[in-house]
N, C-alpha and C positions, 0 to 999 in steps of 0.2 A: 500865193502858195498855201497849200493846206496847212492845218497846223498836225493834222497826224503825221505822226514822222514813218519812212518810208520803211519795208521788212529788211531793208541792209540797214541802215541806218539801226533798227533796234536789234537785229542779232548782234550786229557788235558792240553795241551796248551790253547786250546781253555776256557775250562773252568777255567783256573786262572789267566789266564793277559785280559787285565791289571788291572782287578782288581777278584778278585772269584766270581765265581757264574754267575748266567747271570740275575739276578733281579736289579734294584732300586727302591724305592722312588724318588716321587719326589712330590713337592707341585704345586700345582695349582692356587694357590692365593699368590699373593707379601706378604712378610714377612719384608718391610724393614724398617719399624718404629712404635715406639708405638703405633700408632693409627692405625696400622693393628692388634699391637698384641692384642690392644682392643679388636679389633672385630671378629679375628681369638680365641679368647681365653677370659677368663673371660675380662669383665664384658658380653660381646657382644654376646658369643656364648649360652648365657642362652637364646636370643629369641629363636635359631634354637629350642633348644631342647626343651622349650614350647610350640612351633609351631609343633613338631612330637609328643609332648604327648597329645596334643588335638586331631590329628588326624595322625593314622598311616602311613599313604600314603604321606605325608612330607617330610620322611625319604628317598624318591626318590627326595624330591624337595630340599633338603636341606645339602645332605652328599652322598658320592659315594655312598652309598649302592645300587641299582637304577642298577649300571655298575659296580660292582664288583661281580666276581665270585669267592667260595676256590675251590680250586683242593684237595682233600682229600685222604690221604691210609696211609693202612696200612702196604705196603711192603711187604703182601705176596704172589702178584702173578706181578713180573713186566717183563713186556716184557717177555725174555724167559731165563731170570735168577733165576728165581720161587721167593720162600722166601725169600729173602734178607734181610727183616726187613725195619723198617718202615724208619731210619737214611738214607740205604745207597740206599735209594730209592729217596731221594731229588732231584738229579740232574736231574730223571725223570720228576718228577712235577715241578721243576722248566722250564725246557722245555717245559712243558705243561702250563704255564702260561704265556711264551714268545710267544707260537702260539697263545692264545687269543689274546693277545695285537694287535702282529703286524698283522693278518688276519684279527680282526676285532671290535678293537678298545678296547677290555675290557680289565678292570682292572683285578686284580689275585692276590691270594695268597695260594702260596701251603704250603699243612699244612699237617704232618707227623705223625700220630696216634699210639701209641706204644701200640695196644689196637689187640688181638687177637681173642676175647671175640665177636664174633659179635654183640649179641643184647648191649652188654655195647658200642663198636665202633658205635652205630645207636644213643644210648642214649647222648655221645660227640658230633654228626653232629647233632642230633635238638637244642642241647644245641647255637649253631651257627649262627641260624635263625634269631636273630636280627642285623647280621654285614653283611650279605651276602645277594645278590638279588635273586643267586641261588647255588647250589653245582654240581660241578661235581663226584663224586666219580671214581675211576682211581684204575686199579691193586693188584684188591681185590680179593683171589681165590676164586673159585667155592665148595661147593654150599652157603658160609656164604656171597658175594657178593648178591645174591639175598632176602635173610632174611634183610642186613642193607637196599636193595633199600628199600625193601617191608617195612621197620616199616620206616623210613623216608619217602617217600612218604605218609603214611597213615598220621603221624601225625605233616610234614610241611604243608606250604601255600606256600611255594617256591619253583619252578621248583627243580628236585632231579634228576639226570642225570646219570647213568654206562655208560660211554663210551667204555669201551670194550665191553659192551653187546650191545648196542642199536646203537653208532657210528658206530662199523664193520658192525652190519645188515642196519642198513640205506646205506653206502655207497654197499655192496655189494647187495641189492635190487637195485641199481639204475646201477652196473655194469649189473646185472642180466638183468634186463628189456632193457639194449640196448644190449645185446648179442642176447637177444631172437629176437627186433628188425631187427637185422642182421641176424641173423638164419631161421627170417620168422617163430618163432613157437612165441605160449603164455602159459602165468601163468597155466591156466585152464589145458593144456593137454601136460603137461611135469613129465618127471620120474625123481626126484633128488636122490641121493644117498649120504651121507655125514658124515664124518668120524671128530668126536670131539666133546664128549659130554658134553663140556664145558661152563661156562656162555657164548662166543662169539658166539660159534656152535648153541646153543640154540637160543640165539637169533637174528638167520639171519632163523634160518628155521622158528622161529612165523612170522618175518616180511617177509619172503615168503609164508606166509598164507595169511597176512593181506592181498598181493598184488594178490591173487588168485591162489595160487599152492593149491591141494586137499592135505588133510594129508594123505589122503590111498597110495599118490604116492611118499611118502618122507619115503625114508629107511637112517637109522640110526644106522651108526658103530662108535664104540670106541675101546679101546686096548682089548677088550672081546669080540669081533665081536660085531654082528647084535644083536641092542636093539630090543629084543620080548617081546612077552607078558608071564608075569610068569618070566621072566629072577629075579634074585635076587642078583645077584652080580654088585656091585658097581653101584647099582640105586636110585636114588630120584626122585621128581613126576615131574621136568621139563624134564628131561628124557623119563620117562614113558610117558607121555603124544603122545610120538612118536614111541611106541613100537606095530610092527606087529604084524599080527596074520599069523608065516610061521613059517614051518621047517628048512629055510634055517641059517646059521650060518655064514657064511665067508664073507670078504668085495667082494674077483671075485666071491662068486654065486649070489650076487645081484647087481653086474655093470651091468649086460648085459641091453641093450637097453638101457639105460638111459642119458637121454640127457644133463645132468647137475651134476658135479660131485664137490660137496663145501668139501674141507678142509681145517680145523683149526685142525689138530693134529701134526703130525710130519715130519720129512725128510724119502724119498723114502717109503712111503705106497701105492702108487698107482703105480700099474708098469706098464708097455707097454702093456702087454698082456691086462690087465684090459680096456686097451683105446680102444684096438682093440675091446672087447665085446661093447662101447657104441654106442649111434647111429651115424646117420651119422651127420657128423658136429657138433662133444660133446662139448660143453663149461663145459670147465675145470677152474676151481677156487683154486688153492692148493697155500692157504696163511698159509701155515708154515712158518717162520722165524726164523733164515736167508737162511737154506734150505727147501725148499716146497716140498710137497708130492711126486710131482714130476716136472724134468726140461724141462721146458719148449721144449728147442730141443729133447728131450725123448718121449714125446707125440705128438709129431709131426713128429717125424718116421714112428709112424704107423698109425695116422691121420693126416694128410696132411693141412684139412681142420680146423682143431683144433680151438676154440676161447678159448683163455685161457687170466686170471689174475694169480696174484701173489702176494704176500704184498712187495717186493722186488723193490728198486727204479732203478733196473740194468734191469729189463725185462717192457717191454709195461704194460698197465694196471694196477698198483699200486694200490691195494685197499690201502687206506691211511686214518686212521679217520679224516684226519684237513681240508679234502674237507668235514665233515659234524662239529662237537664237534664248531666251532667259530660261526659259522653260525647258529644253530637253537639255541644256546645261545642270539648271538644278537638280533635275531628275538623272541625269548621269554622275554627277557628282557625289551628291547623298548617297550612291550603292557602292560607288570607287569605280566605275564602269572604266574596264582597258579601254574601250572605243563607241562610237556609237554606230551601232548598225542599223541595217536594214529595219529589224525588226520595229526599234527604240523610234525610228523615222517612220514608219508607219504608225505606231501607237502617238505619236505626234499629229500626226494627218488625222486619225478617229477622234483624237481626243479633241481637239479646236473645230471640226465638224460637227461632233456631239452637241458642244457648248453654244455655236451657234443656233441650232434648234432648242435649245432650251431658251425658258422664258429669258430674258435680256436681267440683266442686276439692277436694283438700282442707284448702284453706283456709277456702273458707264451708266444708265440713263442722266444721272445729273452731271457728268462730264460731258455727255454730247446732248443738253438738252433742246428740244427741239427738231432731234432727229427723230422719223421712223426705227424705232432697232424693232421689228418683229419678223421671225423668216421669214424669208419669201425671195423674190428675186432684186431686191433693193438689199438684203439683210443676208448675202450668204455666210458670212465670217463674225465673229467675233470684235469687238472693238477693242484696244488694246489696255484701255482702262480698265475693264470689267477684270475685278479681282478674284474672279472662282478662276482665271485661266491656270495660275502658280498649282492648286491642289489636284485640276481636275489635267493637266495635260505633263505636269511632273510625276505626277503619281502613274498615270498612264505609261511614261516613258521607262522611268523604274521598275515596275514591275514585268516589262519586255525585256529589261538589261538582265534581271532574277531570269524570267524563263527561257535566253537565251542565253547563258552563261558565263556571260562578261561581266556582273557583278563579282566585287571580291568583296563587297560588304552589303550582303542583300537584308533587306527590310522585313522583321518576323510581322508585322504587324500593320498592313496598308491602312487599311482603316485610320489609325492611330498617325501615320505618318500624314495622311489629309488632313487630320486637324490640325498637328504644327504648323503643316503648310498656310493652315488657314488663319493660323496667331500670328502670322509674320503682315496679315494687310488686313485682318479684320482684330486692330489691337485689344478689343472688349473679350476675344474668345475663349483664352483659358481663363482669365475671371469669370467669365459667364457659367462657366461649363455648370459650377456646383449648383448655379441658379436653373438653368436650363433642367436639370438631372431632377431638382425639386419639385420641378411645374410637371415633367413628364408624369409626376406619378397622382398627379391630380387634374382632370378635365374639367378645367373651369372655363366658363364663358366673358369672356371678355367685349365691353362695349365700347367702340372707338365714335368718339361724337364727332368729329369729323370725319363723314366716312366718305367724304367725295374727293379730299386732298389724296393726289395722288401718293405719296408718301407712304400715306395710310391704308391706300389700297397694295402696293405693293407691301407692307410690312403684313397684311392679311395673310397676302399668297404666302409669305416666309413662315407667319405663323400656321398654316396649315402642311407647311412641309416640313417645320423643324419641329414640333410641339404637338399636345396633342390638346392642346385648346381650342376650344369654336369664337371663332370671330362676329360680333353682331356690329353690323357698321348704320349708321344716323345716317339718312341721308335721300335724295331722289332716286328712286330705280335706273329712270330713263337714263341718267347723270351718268350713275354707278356703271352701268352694263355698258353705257358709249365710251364711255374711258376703259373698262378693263380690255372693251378690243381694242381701241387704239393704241394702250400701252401693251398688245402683246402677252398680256396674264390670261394664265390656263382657268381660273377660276370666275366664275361666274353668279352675281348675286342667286340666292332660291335654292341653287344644288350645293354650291360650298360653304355658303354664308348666308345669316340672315340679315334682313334691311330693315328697319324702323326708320317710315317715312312721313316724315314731320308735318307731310304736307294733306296724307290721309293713311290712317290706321284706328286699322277698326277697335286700339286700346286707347285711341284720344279723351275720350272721356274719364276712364279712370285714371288713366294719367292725369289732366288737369285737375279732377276732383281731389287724388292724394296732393298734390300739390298744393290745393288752397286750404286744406285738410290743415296741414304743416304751416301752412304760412297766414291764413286768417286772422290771428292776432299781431302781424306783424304788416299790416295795412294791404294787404293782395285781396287783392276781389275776386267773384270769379269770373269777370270778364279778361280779368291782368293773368288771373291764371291759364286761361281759357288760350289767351296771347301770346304767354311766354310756350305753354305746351307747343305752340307753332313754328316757332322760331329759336329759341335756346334750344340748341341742341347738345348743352352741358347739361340744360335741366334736365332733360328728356332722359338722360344715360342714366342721370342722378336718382331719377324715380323707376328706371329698368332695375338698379342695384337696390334700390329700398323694396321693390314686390319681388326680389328673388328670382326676378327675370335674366340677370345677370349677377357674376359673383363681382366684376371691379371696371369700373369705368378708365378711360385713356382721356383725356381731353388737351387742348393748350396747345396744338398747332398752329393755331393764328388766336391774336388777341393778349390779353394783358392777364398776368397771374394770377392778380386779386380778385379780378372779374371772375372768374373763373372758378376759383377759392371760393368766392361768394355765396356761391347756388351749390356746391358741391356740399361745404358746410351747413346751409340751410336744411338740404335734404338730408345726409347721412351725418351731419354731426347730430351730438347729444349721447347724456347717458355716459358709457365710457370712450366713444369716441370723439376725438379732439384733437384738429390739427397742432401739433406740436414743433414742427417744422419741415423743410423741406433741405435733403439732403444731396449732395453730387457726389456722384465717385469721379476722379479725375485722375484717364490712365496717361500719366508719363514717360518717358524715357526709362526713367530708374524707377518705374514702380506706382502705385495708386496710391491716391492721397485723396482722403472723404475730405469735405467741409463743409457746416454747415453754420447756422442755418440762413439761407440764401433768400428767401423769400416771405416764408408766415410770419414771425415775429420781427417787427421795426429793431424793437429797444426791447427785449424779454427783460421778467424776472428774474432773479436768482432762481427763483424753483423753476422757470420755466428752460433755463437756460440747464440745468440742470436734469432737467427734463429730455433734453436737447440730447447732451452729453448718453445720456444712459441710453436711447433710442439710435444715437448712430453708431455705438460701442457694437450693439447688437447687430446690425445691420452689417457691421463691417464683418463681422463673424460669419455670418450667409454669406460671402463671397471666400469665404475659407481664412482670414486674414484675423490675424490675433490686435486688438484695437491698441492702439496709443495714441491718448488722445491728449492732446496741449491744446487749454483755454488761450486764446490770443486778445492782444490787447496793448495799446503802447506805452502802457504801464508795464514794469518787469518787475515778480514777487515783491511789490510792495513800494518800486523807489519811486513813483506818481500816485500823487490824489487826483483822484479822477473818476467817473460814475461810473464807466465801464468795466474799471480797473475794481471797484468797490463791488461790483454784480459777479465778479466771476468770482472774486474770491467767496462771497457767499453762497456762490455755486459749489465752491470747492468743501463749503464748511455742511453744505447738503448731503451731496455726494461721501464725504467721512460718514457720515452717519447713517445711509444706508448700507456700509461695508459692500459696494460696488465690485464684482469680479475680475476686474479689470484695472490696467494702469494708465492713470488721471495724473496731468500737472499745469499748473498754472499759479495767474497769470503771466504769460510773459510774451516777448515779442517771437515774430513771425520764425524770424533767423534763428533764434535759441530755440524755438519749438526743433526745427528742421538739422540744427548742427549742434549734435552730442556734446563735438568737441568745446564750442564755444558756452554750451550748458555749465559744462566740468566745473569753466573759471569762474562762471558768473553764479553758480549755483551749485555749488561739490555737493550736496545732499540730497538732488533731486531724484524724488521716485522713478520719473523718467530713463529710462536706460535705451539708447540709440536715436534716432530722430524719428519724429511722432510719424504717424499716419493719418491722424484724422486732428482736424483743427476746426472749433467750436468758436466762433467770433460772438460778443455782445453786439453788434449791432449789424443789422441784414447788410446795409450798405458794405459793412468792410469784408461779409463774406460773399457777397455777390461780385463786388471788387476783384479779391482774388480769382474768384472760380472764371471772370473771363479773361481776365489779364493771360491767365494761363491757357486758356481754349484759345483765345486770339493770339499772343505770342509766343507761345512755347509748347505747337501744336498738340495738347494736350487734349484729349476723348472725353466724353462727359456721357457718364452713365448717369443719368435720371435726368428732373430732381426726383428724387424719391420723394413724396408724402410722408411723413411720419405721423404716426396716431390716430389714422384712420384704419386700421384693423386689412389692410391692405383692397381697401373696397375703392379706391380712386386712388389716381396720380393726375398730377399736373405737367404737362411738359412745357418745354419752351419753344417757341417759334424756329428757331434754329436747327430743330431736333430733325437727322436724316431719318429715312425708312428703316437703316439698320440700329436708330438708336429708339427707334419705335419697337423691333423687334425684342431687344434688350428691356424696354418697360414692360411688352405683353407679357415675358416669362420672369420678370418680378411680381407682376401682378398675376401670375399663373401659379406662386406657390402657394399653398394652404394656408391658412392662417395660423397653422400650429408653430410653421417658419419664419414666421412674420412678427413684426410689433406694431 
């Protein structure tokens, strides 16, 4: 027997350790004395609620409601286990409440209806309308699913959602519209054919209306064939509403010609032969799950040219509702939307079609790596990782709710409202901003030594879309240009970037000669120079930034700090520049926390440590942040003899004297840096006042310690390391470092030096 253990076997694992279930509570407001319970609970909590009984709209200003969504069902249609009842449908909807969260910030509570009865099941969800901003409804069969939307929506004020009906058709209009894209035809003068008379079926073929398909060209099969007119078996009026006027009866007498074949029914209904009667270059859609209509390698036997989807996360194209259901949520919510319309659902459809044609992130790239993401007909949709979907398909759907007049609390400012969106999954973004805002107003060139890691090509493209820096990347053309098509980047070496290619460039000579220039007394010959000019490509950046060919080198993707450190300090140290440390911002849950220094200095001096201190005081400042900085050390103010304990404090007798603008204290431990309170008893006179921000360790290892401890366990962000005391002419990164944390060092190393130490 294998030792892998089987996908039942680990999802219920999955759902019972370490604890059941995959929801919690948690609170948002401190709880931790009575004068919170005051104010969290009687007597206090009476203003809230007088302040919501005067006016409704409070209830957003005063309690989740605002950003809480229920997920609602009643277990009779889940997934494709049909009935199951409302109990053992939980783990569904609780899944469905863990994808709002983490895609796009909302609160959830799934809630399990043992109610069959649909207009009674419709009469429980308005009964709800005062806890909830809006409702999802979830896995409700056909045709009682459309009765609870329809009397809910008539008689809420708050958005009323079927995501099986309305999420599949939104996301499959938006595959839909880039297939056709690629196919070179439109809405207007295409043949569908589609098999599933189901609430989902249904409503992908109205929102194939809405998007301009004609209804005379949309034929309609179910387990009875071709929905006609007169037919009387197994029909209701959202059916009908799509029933020809033909003799014909079977699903192959109505494939022929048709260039678009949508199934939501079952495994193997559409068979090869069927593919062969469509036209040329059919998009095929057969989202049966977990077998589709048909397989993919099936239909491409006999159509070669085939664009096909699937709801399957094993074949390209994934119609997936969680690329729409988080997202026209959030964007409904933030404006107070009574409902989500027509419109809001269309601007859902352009918006996740946009996003597909755009270059792919590279975030989904490192979540599905190894995938093709670039348009095309493998690449119609979005992946559901790729974090631009929350700003660009929220925003999208909010600003339809404003000009269609169902917002009660519309957005003065979209723009503005896409960045929040985008501090909620890119944590570095409002700390960046002041940095970002700096670099703009200076076009400095920037040199990445490793310019063939993909990473670094992607954070090019970012730098040439966010910033108004020029990118020079180290590296082989032929390299560079085969990767930027394969990965799908609109930029291309020559026209957006330049290449210093180590292998021939007609500045090799002067480069190796400054090189041995510099380093001759320090035993480099010039055939060692001659060598290193070939292959170091830190040296290479290092001598671009010494002849003013660039302003600041990028290096440390792969390889070891010092190394690195080494030839950067060779070239541009001297005079007054002098690595003094190397600093991280570490963005937390509750906030960023500098430390340093993590790398240059083993065991500093007092003045260097000192040194330390006064450089990342500064630094903290450039991301808008007033420094407090506690020397650490497991000595406290003085109760351990000890060498580290004796350095800071001589740091600290430095620092007095040069009347430093900022608040210093030390030494003490980690905990009393971080908690005030515990400061008070152990130290009532400390200059310190609240818990520090930035913590200065004596020795590299105890702040390289902390800074992963915290990245590995307590998902904490790490902006840099920053360089200190290179005049902002190099950084060092680390191996670890994503595209977007490559992005975050070119616009530090893009502000002037005037902002700089």
């Amino acid at each position: 027997m294998s030792d892998t253990p089987s996908l039942r076997d680990a999802a219920l694992r999955y759902h019972e350790f370490p604890r059941p279930g995959k929801l919690e509570i948690r609170a948002t407001k401190p709880m931790a004395n009575g004068r919170d319970l005051a104010r969290a609970y009687s007597p206090g909590v009476a203003e809230a609620c007088l302040e919501i009984k005067a006016d409704a709209s409070n209830a957003a200003r005063y309690t989740a409601r605002g950003n809480l969504v229920a997920v609602v069902s009643n277990g009779s249609a889940v997934l494709g286990l049909g009935n199951i009842g409302a109990l053992a449908s939980k783990p569904v909807m609780e899944g469905k409440a863990v994808l709002f969260k983490n895609f796009a910030g909302i609160d959830c509570f799934d809630i399990e209806v043992d109610e069959s009865d649909p207009e009674k099941l419709a009469d429980i969800v308005c009964a709800l309308e005062p806890s909830f901003g809006a409702i999802n409804l979830e896995d409700i069969k056909a045709p009682d699913c459309f009765i609870v939307e329809k009397l809910c929506r008539e008689r809420m004020g708050i958005p009323v959602f079927h995501d099986d009906q309305h999420g599949t058709a939104i996301v499959v209009g938006a595959a839909a519209k880039n297939a056709l894209h690629v196919a070179g035809k439109s809405f207007d003068e295409i043949k569908i054919v589609s098999t599933g008379g189901g609430a989902a079926g249904i409503a992908c073929l109205n929102m194939l209306v809405k998007l301009g398909v004609k209804r005379e060209n949309i034929w309609l099969c179910d387990i009875h064939g071709l929905v006609y007119e007169g037919r009387a078996e197994e029909m209701n009026p959202e059916k009908a509403a799509f029933a020809q006027a033909s003799d014909l009866r079977r699903l192959d007498e109505v494939i022929g010609d048709a260039d678009l074949f949508l199934g939501l029914s079952g495994p193997n209904v559409l068979k090869p032969e069927m593919v062969a009667k469509m036209a040329k270059q059919p998009i095929i859609f057969a989202l049966a799950n977990p077998n589709p209509e048909i397989m993919p390698e099936a239909a491409r036997a006999v159509a070669p040219d085939a664009i096909i989807a699937t709801g399957r996360s094993d074949f390209p194209n994934q119609v997936n509702n969680v690329l729409c259901f988080p997202f026209i949520f959030r964007g409904a919510l933030d404006v107070g939307a009574s409902e989500i319309n027509d419109e809001m659902q269309i601007a859902c459809v352009e918006g996740i079609a946009e996003l597909a044609r755009a270059t792919t992130s590279a975030e989904a790239a490192a979540a599905y790596k190894g995938e093709q993401l670039t348009f095309g007909c493998d690449y119609l949709i979005p992946k559901p990782f790729d974090p631009r979907l929350v700003a660009v398909v929220s925003s999208a759907v909010a600003e339809a709710a404003m000009k269609s007049g169902v917002a009660a609390r519309p957005i003065e400012d979209l723009e503005a409202y896409k960045q929040r969106l985008n501090q909620t999954v890119f944590k570095s973004a409002l700390l960046m901003r002041p940095v970002f805002e700096a670099a703009r107003a200076a076009a400095r060139r920037i040199v990445f030594s490793e310019g063939e890691d993909e990473r670094v090509l992607r954070a090019a493209q970012e730098v040439l879309e966010e910033t108004t820096e020029t990118p020079v990347l180290i590296g082989r053309p032929e390299v560079i240009e085969a990767r930027c098509e394969k990965l799908g980047l609109r930029i291309r070496p020559g026209s957006d970037f330049q290449i210093v290619n180590p292998e021939n460039d007609p500045r090799y000579y002067d480069y190796w000669n400054s090189y041995h220039q510099l380093m001759q007394r320090q035993g480099v010959t010039p055939d060692l120079a001659k060598a290193i000019m070939r292959t170091n490509t830190t040296a290479i950046g290092a001598i671009m930034v010494h002849h003013g060919e660039a302003d600041s080198l990028i290096c440390g993707t792969f390889g070891e700090y010092r190394w690195h450190l080494n030839y950067v300090n060779q070239v541009l140290g001297g005079g007054s520049y002098e690595p003094h440390g190397a600093l991280s911002m570490m963005i937390l849950e509750d906030g960023p926390l500098f430390i340093a220094d993590t790398q240059v200095r083993i065991e500093p001096t007092p003045e260097q440590i000192a040194q330390t201190v006064m450089g990342a005081a500064r630094h903290a400042r450039r991301f808008g942040i007033e420094p407090k900085v506690a020397l650490c050390s497991q000595s406290q103010f003085g109760n351990i003899t000890c060498d580290a304990g004796a350095r800071l404090r001589a740091a600290i007798e430095i620092l007095d004297a040069n009347h430093c603008d900022f608040t210093y204290e030390g030494e003490m431990n980690i905990d009393t840096a971080l908690d005030a309170e515990l400061r008070g008893r152990i130290f009532p006179n400390s200059r310190l006042q609240g818990a520090a921000n930035v913590l200065v360790f004596a020795h590299a290892d105890a702040a390289s310690g902390v800074r992963n401890i915290l990245k590995m366990r307590s998902d904490g962000l790490e902006v840099g390391p920053i360089l200190m005391g290179m005049g902002n002419r190099a950084h060092i990164v680390s191996p670890s470092i994503t595209a977007r944390g490559l992005l975050n060092m070119a616009a530090i190393a893009g502000t002037p030096v005037a902002h700089y130490s």
